[in-house]
C-alpha positions in Angstrom: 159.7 121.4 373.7 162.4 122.6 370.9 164.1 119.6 369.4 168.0 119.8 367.5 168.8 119.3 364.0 168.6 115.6 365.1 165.6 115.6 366.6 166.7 115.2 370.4 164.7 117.6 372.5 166.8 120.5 373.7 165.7 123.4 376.3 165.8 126.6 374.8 163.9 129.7 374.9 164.2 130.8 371.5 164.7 129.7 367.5 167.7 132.8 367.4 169.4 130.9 370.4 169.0 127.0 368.8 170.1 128.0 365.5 173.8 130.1 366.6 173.9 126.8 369.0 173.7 124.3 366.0 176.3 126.9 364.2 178.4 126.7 367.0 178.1 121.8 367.6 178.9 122.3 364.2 182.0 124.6 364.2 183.3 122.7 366.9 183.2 119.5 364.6 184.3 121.6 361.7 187.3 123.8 363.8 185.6 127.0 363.0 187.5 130.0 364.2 183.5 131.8 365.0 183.2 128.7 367.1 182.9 130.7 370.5 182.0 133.6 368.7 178.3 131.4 367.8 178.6 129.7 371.0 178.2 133.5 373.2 175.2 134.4 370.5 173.4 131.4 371.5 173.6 133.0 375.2 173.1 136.3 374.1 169.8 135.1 373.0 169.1 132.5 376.0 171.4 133.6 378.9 169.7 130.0 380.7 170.4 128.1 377.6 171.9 125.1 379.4 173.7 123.4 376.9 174.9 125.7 375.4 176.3 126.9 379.0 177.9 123.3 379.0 179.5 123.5 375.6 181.6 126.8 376.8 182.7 124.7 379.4 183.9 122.3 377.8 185.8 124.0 375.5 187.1 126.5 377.7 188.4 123.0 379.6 189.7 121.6 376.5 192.1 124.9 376.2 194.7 123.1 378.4 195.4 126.9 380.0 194.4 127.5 383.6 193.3 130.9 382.4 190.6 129.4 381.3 189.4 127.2 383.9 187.7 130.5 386.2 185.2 131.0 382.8 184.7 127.2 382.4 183.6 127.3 386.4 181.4 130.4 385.4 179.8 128.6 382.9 179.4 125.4 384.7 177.6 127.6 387.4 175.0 129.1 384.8 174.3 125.7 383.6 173.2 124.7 387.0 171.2 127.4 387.7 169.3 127.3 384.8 169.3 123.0 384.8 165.9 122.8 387.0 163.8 122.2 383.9 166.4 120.6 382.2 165.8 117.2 380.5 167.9 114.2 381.4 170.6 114.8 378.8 171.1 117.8 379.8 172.0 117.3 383.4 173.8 114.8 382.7 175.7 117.1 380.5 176.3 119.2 383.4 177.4 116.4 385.8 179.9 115.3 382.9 181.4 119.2 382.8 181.7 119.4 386.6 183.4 115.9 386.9 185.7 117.4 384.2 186.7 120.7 386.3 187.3 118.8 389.1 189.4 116.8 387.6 187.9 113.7 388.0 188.2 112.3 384.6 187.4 108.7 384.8 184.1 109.2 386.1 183.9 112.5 383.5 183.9 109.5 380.9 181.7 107.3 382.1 179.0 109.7 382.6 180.0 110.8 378.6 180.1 107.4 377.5 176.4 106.8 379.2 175.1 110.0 377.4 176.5 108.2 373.5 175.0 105.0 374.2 171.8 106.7 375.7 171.3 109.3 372.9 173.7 108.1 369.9 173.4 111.1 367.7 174.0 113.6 370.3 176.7 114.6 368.0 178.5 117.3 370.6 179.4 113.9 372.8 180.6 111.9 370.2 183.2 114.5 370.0 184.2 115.6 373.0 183.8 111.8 374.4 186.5 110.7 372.0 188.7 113.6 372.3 188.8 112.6 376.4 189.4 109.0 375.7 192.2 110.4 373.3 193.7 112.3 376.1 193.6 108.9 378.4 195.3 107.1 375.8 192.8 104.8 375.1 192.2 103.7 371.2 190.0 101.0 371.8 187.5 103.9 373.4 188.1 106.3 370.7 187.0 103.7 367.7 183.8 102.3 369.9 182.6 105.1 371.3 181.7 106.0 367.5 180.9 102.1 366.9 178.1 102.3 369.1 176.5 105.1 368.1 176.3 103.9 364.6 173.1 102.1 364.3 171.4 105.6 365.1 173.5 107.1 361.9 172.9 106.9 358.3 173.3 110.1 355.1 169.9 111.3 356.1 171.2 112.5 359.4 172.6 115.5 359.5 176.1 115.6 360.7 176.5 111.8 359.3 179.7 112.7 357.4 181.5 114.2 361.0 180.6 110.6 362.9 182.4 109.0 359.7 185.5 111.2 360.3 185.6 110.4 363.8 185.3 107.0 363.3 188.2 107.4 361.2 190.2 108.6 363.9 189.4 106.1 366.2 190.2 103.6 363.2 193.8 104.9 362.4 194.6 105.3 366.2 193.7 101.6 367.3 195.8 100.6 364.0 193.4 99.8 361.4 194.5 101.6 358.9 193.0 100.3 355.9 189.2 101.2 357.4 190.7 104.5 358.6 191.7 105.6 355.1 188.1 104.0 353.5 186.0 105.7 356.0 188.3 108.7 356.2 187.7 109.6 352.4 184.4 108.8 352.5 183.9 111.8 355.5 185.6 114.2 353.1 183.7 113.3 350.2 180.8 113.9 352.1 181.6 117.0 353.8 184.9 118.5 352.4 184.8 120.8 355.7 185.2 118.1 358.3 189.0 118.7 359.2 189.2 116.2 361.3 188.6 113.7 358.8 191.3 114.8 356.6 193.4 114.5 359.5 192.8 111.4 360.3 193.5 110.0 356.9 196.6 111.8 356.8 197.5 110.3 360.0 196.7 106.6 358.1 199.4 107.4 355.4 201.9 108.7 357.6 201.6 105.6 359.5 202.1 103.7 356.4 205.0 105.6 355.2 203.1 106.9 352.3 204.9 110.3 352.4 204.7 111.7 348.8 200.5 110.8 349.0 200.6 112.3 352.3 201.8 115.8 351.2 199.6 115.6 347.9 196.5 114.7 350.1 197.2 117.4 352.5 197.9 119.7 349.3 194.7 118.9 347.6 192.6 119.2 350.7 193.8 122.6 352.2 191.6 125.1 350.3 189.0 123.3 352.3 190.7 124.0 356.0 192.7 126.8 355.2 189.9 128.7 357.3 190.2 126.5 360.3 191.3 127.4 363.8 194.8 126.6 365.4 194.2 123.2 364.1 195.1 124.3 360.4 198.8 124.4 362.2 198.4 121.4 362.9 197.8 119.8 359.9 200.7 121.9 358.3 203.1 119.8 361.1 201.5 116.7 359.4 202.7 117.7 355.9 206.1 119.0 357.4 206.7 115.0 358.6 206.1 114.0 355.5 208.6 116.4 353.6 211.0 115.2 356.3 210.8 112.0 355.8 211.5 112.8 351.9 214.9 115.0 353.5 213.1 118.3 351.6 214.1 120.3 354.7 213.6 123.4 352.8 209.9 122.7 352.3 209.6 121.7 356.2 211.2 124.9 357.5 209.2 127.1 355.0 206.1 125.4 356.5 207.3 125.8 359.6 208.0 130.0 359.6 204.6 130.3 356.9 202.4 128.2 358.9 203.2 125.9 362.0 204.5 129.1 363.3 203.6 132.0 361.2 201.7 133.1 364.0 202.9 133.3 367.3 200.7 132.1 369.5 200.4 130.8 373.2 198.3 127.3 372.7 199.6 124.3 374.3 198.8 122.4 370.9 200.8 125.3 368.9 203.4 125.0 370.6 203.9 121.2 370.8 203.8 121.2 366.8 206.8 124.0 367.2 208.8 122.2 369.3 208.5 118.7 368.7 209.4 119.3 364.8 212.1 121.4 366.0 213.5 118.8 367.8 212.8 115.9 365.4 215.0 118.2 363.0 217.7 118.9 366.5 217.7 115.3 365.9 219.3 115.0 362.3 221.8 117.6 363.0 219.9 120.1 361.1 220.6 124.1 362.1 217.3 125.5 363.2 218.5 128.7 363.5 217.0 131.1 366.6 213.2 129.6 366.0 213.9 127.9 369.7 214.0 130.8 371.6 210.2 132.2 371.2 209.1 128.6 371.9 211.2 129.0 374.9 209.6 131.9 376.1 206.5 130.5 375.8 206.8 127.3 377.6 208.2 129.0 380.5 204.8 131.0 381.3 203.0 127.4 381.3 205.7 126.0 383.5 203.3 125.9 386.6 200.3 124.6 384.6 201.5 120.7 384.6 197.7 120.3 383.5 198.7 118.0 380.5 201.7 115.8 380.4 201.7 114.9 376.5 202.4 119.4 376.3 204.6 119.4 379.6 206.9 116.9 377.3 206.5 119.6 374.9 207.5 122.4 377.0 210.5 120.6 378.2 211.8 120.6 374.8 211.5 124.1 374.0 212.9 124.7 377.9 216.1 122.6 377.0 216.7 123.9 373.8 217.0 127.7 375.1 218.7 126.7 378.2 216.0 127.7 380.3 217.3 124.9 383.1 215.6 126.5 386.5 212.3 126.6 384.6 212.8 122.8 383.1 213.6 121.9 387.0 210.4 123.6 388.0 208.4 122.0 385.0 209.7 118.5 386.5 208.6 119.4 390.2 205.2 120.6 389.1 204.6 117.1 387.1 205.5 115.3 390.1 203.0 117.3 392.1 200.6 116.6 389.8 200.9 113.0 389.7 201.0 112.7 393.7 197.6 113.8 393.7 195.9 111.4 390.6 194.3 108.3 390.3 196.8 105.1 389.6 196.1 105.4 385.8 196.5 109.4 385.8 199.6 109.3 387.8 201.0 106.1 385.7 200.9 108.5 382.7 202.5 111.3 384.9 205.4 109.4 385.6 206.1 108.5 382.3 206.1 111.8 381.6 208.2 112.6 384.0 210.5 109.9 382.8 210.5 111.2 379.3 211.4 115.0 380.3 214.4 113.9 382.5 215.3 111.7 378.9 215.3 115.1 377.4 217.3 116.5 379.6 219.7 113.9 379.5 220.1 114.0 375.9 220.6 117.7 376.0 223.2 117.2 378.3 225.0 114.3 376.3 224.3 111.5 378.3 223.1 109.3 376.2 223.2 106.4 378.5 220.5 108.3 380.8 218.5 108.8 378.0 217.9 105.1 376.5 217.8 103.9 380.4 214.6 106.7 381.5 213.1 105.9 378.2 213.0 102.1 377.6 211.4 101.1 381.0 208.3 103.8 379.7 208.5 102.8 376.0 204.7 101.2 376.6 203.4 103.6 378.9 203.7 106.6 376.8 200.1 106.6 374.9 198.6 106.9 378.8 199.0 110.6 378.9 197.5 110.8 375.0 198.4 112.3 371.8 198.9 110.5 368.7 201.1 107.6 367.5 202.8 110.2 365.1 202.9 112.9 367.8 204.9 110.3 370.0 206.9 109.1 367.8 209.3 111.9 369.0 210.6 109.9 371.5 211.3 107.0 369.9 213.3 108.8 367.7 215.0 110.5 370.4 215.6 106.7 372.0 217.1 105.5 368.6 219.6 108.3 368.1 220.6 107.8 372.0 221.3 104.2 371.6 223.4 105.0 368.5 225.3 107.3 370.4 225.8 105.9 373.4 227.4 102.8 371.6 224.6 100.6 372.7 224.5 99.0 368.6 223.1 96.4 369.5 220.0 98.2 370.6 220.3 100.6 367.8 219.8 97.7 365.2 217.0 96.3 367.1 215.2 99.4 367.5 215.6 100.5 363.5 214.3 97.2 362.4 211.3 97.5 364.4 210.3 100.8 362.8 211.1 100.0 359.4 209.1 96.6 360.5 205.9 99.5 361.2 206.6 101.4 358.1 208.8 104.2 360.1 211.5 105.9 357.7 215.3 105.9 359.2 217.9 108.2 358.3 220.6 106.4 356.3 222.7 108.3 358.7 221.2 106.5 361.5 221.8 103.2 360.0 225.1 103.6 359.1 226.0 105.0 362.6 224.5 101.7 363.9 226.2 99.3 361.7 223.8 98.6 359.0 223.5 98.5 355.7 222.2 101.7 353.5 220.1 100.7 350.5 
């Protein structure tokens, strides 16, 4: 039997299939744009090649579109027609993927986290097992499922440098900050590719309000990601909350037209970084011009998809902004819907969600009072539905400005504190709306 770059024996008819396979674990890890393109040469070669069936479905899955889900069932059904000779790992692989599609993520994860423990440098699960426990919310899960893995992982292995940036992640998102920046550099010294590893440290030092180190790391890193899929927009919104924090609006809306959204495009994550910088910016009272109203557009054609609630909060923002009200009501009934038919933990996230878009709503409308009264009751339930501590921290801000407008100082003072207390900037404008004093 054929064995992986890591020495875990894989089922595969050929050495032309295995090697565009490894090409494509490893653009995944690395956010290659040839990704899928490897990913169908590996089938090409081996139409029965089962894991490599599996990987298309998971990535198709992970595309948050339902336009994708009819391919990811296609692929799911090669995989088990082809599984009979399979070796444990590989079933398993496409049990995981089926739980997935059905949307029956809990027990998705525990067949993932099974596979880590039971082959630790299966390098495709480390991935995608802490990408799932990211959209779950859970930090603890992100950091250990690496954690355990790691006795099976030393520089001789290849692929050792994209378990260090991943354990970075789960570092800086379970608030360890100073390992996350250590291991985080260390990735990127190994293996200037690995993205995600840049990204995690500059996650680290926006945490820690390090904002001029955060624009020069992102700076002196980008020749190295430039190449990248979607997720080079990504890290562009990361610089742009730096520069914003520094007031350079210029520099943020320059990024924002060159690169967040220099390219139009449909994906849920695109358009997340779009709207929520545009309404971070909404927030300061800064003219963003007419860059709503294609954001608009394109959260209305996912309006029915309520597949993710961290990118329906998204939506709702871009569907407010461009007073696209029948389709922000629609949004709302579709997330409801979708929370009626989840397990406790799925629909507790839901409903925060839900919670959260009707606080938009409210504070597009003016009523501020609505806004800090939908938002504080959820203020610890957001990081169910996922996305990052920085990604959230929209709707803090949007809670802060509320409570300063809404005359509610008392709040106002108590809420600024505690971000500068965890290393958030605040406007001098906001202080000096809510009584304090401007240093």
């Amino acid at each position: 039997m054929s064995a992986d770059v890591r020495g875990l024996p894989i089922t595969v008819a050929n050495d032309e299939a295995l090697t565009a396979y490894e090409k494509a674990v490893a653009g995944y890890l690395a956010q290659k744009r040839d990704t899928m393109d490897q990913l169908n040469a590996a089938l090409d070669a081996d139409p029965e090649f089962v894991m490599a069936h599996c990987l298309k479905a998971y990535l198709l899955k992970m595309a948050f579109d339902p336009a994708f889900l009819s391919a990811a069932r296609e692929s799911l059904e090669a995989a088990w027609k082809a599984a009979g000779g399979a070796t444990d790992r590989e079933k398993r692989h496409v049990i995981a993927a089926g739980l997935l599609l059905d949307q029956k993520a809990v027990d998705a994860l525990a067949t993932l986290d099974s596979i880590a423990i039971d082959y630790p440098t299966d390098l495709m699960t480390l991935k995608l097992t802490q990408f799932f426990h990211f959209w779950r919310g859970d930090a603890a899960n992100m950091r250990d499922v690496i954690g355990r893995a790691l006795h099976a992982w030393d520089p001789s292995v290849p692929g050792y440098g994209f378990v260090l940036g991943l354990l970075s992640f789960g570092f800086e998102e379970d608030g360890d900050y100073g390992a996350a920046e250590r291991v985080g550099r260390e990735a990127v010294e190994l293996n200037p590719e690995d993205s995600w590893a840049v990204h995690a440290v500059a996650h680290t030092i926006e945490m820690e309000g390090r904002h001029a180190d955060g624009i020069q790391w992102l700076k002196r890193t980008e020749a190295d990601w430039l190449g990248n899929n979607n997720f080079r927009f990504h890290l562009w919104w990361h610089r742009s909350l730096h520069h914003l924090e520094r007031d350079e609006v210029d520099e943020v809306l320059e990024l924002y037209d060159t690169g967040i959204r220099g390219e139009k495009t449909d994906f849920a994550t695109d358009i997340a970084n779009g709207s929520a910088l545009l309404w971070r910016l909404a927030l300061r009272g800064i003219d963003v011009g007419n860059r709503w109203e294609e954001l608009g557009e394109r959260a209305e054609a996912h309006v029915r998809d309520a597949i993710n609630t961290f990118f329906n909060t998204n939506y709702m923002m871009a569907l407010l902004a461009t007073d696209r009200r029948e389709a922000a009501e629609n949004l709302l009934t579709a997330m409801r819907e979708e929370s009626a038919r989840n397990d406790p933990l799925a629909s507790r996230a839901v409903d925060a969600g839900v919670a959260l878009s009707e606080a938009l709503r409210a504070f597009h409308d003016g009523d501020y009072g609505a806004v800090v009264d939908f938002i504080l009751p959820v203020r610890y339930d957001q990081h169910l539905f996922g996305g990052s501590h920085a990604q959230r921290d929209v709707f803090d801000q949007t809670l802060v400005v509320a409570a300063i407008r809404s005359g509610r100082e008392s709040l106002a003072r108590a809420l600024i504190t505690e971000r500068e207390t965890r290393h958030r900037q605040v406007p001098a404008a906001w202080k000096a709306e809510a009584g304090m004093t401007v240093h």
